[in-house]
VEXMIDREN-369428 format. One line per 10 residues: number of its first residue (from 1); their letters; for each residue x, y, z of N, C-alpha, C, O. Coordinates in steps of 0.001 Angstrom, whole numbers. Each point is the difference from the previous one (the first is absolute). Example, Ala and Ser with C-alpha at 12.3 -4.5 7.8 and 13.67 -1.06 7.14 Angstrom:
2
1 = AS = 13190 -5690 7800 -890 1190 0 900 1200 0 1036 -19 665  -1386 1069 -1385 820 1190 60 -770 1090 730 509 1108 169
END
This chain:
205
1 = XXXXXXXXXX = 129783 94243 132175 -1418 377 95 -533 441 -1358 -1043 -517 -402  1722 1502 -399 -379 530 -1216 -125 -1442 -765 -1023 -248 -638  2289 -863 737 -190 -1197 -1395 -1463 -571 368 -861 -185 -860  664 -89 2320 -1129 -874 102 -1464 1040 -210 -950 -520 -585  838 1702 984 -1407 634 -661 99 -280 -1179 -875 -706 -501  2464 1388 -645 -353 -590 -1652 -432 -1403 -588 -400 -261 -1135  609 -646 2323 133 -1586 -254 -1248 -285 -425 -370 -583 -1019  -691 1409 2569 -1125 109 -31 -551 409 -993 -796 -810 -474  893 1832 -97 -1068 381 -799 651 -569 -1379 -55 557 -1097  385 -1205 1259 328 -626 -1407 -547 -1299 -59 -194 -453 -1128
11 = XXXXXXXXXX = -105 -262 2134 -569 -1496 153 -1608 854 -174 -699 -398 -931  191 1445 1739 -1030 305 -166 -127 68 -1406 -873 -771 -397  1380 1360 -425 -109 543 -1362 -693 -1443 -910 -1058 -233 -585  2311 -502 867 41 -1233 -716 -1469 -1389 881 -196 -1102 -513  -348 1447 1430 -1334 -420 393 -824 666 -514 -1075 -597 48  981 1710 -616 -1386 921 -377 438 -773 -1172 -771 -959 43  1502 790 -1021 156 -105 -1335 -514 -1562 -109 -567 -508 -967  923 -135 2248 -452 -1710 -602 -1695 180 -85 -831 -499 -759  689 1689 2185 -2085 -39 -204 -182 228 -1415 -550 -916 -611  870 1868 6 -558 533 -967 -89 -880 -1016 -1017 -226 -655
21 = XXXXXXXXXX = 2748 -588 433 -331 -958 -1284 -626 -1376 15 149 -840 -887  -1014 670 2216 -391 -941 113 -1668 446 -760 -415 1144 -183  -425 -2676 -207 -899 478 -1125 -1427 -800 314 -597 -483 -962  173 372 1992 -1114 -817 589 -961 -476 -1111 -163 899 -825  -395 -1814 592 -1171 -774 -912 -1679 899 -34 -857 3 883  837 684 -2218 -1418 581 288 -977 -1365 -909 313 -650 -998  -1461 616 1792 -1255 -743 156 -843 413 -789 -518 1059 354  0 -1678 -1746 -1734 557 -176 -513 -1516 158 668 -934 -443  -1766 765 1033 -710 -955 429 -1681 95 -491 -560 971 509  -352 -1844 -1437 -1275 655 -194 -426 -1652 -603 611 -1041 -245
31 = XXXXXXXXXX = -2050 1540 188 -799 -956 -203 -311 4 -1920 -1196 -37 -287  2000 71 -694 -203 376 -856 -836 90 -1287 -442 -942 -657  302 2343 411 -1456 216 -661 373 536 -1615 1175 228 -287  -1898 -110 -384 60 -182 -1215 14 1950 -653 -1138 466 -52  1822 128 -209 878 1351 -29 -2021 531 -564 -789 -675 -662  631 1784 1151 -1152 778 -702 -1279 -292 730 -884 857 -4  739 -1839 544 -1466 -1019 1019 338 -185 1408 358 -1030 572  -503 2003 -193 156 -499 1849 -1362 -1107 479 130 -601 1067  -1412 379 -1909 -517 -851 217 387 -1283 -926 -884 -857 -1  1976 570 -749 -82 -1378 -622 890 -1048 1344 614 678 825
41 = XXXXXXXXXX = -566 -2038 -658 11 -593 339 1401 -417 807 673 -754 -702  -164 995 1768 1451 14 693 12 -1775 -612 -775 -869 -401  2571 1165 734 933 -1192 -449 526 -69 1369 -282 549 1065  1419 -1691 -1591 712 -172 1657 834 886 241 396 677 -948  88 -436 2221 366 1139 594 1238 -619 -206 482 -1093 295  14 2406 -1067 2032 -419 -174 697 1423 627 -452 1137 132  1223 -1494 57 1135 888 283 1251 560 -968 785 -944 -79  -410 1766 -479 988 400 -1120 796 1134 1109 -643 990 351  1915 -1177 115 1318 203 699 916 834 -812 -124 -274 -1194  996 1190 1425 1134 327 -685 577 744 1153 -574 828 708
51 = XXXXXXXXXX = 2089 -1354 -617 1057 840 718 348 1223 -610 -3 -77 -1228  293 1145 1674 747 1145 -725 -1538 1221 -396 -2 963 -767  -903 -1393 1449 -1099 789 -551 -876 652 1720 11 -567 1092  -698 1955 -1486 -545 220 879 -1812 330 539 -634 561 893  430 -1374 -2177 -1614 -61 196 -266 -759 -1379 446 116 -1142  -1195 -783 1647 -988 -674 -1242 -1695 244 -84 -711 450 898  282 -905 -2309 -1012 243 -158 -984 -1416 -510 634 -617 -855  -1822 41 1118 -431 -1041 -752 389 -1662 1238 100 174 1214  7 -1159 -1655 -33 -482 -1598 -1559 176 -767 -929 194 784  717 -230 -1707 -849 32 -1228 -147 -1293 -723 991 -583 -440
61 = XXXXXXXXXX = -2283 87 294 141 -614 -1053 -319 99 -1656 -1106 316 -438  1985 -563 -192 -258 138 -1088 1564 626 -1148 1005 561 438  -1196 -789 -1420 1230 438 -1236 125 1475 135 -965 736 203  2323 -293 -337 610 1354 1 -527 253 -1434 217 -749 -953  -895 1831 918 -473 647 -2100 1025 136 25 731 -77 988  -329 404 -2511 432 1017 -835 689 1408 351 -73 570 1089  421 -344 -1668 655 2177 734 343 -370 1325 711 -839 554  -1542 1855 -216 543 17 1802 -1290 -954 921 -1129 484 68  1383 -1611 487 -230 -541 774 -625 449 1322 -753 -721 655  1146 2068 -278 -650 566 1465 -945 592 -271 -866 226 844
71 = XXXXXXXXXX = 757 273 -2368 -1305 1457 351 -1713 -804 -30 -950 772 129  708 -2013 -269 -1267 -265 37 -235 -884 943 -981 -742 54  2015 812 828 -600 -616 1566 247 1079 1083 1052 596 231  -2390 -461 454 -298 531 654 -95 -740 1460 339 544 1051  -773 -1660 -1144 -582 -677 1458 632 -1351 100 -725 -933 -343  2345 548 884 286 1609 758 1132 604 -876 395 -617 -989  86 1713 1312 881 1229 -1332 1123 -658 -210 630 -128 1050  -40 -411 -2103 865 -668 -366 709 1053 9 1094 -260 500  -1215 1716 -925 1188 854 13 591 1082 658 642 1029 -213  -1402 -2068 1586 -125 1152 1335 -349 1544 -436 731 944 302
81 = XXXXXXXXXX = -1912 -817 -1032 -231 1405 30 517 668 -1226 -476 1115 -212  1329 -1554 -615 728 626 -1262 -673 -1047 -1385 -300 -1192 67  229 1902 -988 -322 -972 -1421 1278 364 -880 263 -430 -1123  462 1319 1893 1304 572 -1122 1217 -970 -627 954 229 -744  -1639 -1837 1649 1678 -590 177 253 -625 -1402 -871 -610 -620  2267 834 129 106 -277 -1553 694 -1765 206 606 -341 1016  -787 -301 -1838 1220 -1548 377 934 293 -432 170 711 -990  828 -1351 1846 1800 85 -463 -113 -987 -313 445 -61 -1146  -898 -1139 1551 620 -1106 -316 -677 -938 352 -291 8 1196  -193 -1087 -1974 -784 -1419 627 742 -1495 -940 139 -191 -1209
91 = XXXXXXXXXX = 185 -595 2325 669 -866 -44 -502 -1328 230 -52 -420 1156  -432 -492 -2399 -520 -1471 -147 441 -505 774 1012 576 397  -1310 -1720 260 797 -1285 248 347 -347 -1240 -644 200 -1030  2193 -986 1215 299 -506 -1019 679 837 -1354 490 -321 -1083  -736 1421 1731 485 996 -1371 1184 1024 865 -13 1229 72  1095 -2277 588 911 687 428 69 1030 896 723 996 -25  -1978 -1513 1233 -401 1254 1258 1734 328 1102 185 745 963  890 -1816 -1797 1222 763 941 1261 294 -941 1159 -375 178  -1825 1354 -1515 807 571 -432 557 1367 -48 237 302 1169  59 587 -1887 928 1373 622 -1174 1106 -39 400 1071 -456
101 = XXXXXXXXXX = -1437 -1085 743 -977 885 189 -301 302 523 94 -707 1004  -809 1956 -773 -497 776 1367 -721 -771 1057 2 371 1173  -738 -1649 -1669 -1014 -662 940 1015 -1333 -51 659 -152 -1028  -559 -551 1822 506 -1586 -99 -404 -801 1415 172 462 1128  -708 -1677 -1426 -674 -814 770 866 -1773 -327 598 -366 -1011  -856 -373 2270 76 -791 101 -640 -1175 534 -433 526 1025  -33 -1977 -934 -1070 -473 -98 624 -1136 880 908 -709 -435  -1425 568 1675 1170 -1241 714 -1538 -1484 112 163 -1194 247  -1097 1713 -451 -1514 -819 32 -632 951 -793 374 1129 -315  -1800 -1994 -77 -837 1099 -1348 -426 749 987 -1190 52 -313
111 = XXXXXXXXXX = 1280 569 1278 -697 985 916 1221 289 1058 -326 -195 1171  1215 478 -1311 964 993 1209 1293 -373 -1044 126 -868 -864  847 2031 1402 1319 382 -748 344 1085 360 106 401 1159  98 167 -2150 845 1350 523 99 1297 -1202 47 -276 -1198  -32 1176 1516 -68 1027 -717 820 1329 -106 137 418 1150  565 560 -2195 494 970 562 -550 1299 -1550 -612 -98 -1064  1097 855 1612 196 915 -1465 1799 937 395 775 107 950  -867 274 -2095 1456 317 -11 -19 1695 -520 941 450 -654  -2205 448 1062 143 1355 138 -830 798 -201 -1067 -614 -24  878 1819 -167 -1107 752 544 -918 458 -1816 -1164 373 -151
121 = XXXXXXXXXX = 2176 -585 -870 -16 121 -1527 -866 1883 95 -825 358 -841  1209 402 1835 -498 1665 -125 -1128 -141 860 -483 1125 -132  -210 -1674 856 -1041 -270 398 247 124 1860 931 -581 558  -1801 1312 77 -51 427 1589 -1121 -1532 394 91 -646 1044  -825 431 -1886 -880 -866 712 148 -1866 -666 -382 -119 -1165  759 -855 1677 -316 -896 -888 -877 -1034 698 63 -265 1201  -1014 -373 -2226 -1183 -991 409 422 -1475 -319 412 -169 -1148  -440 -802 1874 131 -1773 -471 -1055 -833 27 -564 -421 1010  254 141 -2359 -1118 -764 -39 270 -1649 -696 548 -408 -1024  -1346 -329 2337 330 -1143 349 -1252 -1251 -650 -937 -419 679
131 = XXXXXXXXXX = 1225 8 -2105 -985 -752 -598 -95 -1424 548 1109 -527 -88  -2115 -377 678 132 -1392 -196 -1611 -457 -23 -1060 461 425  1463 -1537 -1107 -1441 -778 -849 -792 716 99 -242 -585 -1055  -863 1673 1312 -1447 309 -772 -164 1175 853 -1183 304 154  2325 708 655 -161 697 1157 1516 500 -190 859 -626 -620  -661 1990 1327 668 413 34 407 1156 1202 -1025 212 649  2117 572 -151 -305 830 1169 1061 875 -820 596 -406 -997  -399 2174 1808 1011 1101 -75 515 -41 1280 -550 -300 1059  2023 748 -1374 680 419 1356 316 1552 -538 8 209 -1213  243 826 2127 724 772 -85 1743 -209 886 364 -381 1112
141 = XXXXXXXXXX = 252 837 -2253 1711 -579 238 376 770 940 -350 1171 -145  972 -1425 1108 955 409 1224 1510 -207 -117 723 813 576  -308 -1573 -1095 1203 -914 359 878 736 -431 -323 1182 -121  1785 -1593 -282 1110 559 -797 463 -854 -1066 134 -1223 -19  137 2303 -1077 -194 -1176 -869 1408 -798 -252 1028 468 490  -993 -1458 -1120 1269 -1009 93 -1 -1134 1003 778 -954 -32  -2028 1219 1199 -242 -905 787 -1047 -957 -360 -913 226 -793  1110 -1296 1427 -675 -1453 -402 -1049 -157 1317 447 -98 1143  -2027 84 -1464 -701 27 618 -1250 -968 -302 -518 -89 -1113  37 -737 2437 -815 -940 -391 -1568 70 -707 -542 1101 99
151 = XXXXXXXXXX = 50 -1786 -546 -1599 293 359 -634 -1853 -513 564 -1006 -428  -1354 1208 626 -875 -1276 118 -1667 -162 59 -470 603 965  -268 -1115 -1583 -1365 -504 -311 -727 -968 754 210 -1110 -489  -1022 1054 1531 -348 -908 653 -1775 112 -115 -588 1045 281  54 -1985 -624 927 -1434 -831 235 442 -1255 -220 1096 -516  627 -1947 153 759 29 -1396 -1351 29 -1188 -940 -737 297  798 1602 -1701 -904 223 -395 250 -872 -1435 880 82 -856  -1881 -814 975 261 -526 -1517 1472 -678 -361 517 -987 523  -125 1644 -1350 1729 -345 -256 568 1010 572 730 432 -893  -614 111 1642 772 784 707 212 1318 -693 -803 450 -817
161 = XXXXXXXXXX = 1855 117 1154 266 1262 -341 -82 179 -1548 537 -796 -771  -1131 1718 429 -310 351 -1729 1156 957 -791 661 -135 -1029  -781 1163 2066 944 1044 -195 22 857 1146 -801 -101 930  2311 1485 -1046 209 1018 841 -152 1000 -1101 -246 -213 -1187  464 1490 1891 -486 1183 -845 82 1562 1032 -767 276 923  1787 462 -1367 385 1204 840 -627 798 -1097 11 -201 -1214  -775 1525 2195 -469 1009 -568 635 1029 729 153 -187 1207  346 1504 -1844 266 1529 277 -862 733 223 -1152 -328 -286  1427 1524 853 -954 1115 -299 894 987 720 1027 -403 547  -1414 1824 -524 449 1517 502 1477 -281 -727 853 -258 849
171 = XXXXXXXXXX = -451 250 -1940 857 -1 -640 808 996 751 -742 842 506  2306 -592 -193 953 1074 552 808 567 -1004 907 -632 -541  -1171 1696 293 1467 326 -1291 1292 7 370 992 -431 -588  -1137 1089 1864 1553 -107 425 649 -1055 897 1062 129 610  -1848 -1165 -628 450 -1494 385 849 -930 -907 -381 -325 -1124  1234 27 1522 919 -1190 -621 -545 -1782 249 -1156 -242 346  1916 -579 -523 -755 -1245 -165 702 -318 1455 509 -1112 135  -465 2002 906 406 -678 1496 -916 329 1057 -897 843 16  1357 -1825 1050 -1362 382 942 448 1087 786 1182 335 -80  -2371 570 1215 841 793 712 587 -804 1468 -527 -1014 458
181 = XXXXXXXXXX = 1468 1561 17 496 -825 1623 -708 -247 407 -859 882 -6  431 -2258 771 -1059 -410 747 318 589 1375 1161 -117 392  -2164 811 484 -288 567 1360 1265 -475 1027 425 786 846  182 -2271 -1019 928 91 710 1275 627 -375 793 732 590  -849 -1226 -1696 1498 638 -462 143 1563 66 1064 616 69  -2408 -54 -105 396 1635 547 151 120 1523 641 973 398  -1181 -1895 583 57 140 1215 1718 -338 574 551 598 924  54 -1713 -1765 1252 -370 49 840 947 -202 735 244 958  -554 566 -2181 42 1389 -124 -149 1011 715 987 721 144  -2193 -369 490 -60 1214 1212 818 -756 900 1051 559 313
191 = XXXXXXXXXX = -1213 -1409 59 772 -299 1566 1585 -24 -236 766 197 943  -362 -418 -2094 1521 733 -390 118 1007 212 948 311 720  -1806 686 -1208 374 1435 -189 166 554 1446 971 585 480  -2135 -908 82 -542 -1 1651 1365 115 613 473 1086 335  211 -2351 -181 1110 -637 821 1499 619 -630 944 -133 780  -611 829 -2182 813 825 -148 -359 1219 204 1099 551 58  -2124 521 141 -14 1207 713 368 -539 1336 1004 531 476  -1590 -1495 281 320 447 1450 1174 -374 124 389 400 1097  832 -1253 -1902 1283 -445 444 675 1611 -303 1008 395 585  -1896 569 -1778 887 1098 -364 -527 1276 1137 256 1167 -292
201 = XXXXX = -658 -1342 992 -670 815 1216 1048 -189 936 695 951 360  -507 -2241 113 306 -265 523 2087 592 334 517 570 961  -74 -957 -1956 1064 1018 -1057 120 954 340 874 270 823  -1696 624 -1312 10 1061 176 70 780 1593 875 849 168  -1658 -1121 762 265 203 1130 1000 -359 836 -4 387 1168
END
């Protein structure tokens, strides 16, 4: 009786952990308008996708400036609400988007592939910004990093994807370059701890 309750909560453990690392497709979908003019003239309605993310903002049309890219769009907030976000890293096509760097992308059509970053570089918050032909969208990052996650452009803009580009912000001092346990793996965890008090209760009486 005791092996099969531990059996249990150990298959439980290891089901909460598959929910968690699973990474559903976030959506920005818009009729796209030209960054600064909510009255200039909509384009065709595209879609810009990324796995591993939990909200997007846009798409937009028009070229990423100079400096920081989020603080002069407003409609709609490229930086969900923050202008603080600094770039880590923006990555050409063509200029080696799957080499040993924090951001790395891959290109399987000029509009869908795959994407990951490889760590947090001191940073609690990180942003992915997703360039193709004359428009562009933000994700805010969810995922873990080291994982390979999709995203895709529909339709395809121009020549396709231009560039990627991770931004930081709320810098952590006492953060290292790892992520913290994702929600299951602490739940996998309690239900250990859980299931050795009651085998040591059990003991004891």
């Amino acid at each position: 009786m005791r092996r099969s309750k531990l059996a249990l909560s150990i298959v439980l453990g290891f089901g909460l952990l598959g929910l968690s690392g699973t990474a559903s497709a976030v959506q920005c979908t818009a009729n796209l308008q030209n960054p600064g003019n909510p009255n200039s003239p909509t384009f065709t309605l595209t879609t810009f996708s990324a796995d591993g993310t939990s909200e997007c903002a846009g798409p937009v049309n028009g070229n990423v400036s100079q400096g920081n890219p989020l603080s002069s769009y407003t409609n709609p907030d490229m930086g969900f609400g923050y202008t603080d976000w600094l770039s880590l890293e923006k990555d050409n096509v063509g200029e080696g988007g799957e080499g040993d760097g924090l951001l790395q992308f891959t290109r399987s059509t000029a509009s869908s592939g795959t994407w990951r970053y490889t760590g947090t570089n001191g940073y609690q918050d990180l942003l992915l910004l997703i360039k193709a032909g004359n428009s562009f969208a933000t994700f805010l990052i969810s995922g873990s990093a080291n994982t390979w996650y999709d995203w895709y452009v529909n339709p395809a803009q121009s020549n396709g994807l231009s560039h990627m580009e991770i931004f930081g912000r709320n810098p952590c001092r006492d953060c290292d370059d790892t992520d913290l346990p994702e929600p299951g793996s602490l739940a996998l965890l309690g239900l250990g701890l859980l299931g050795l008090g009651a085998s040591r209760r059990r003991r004891t009486k």
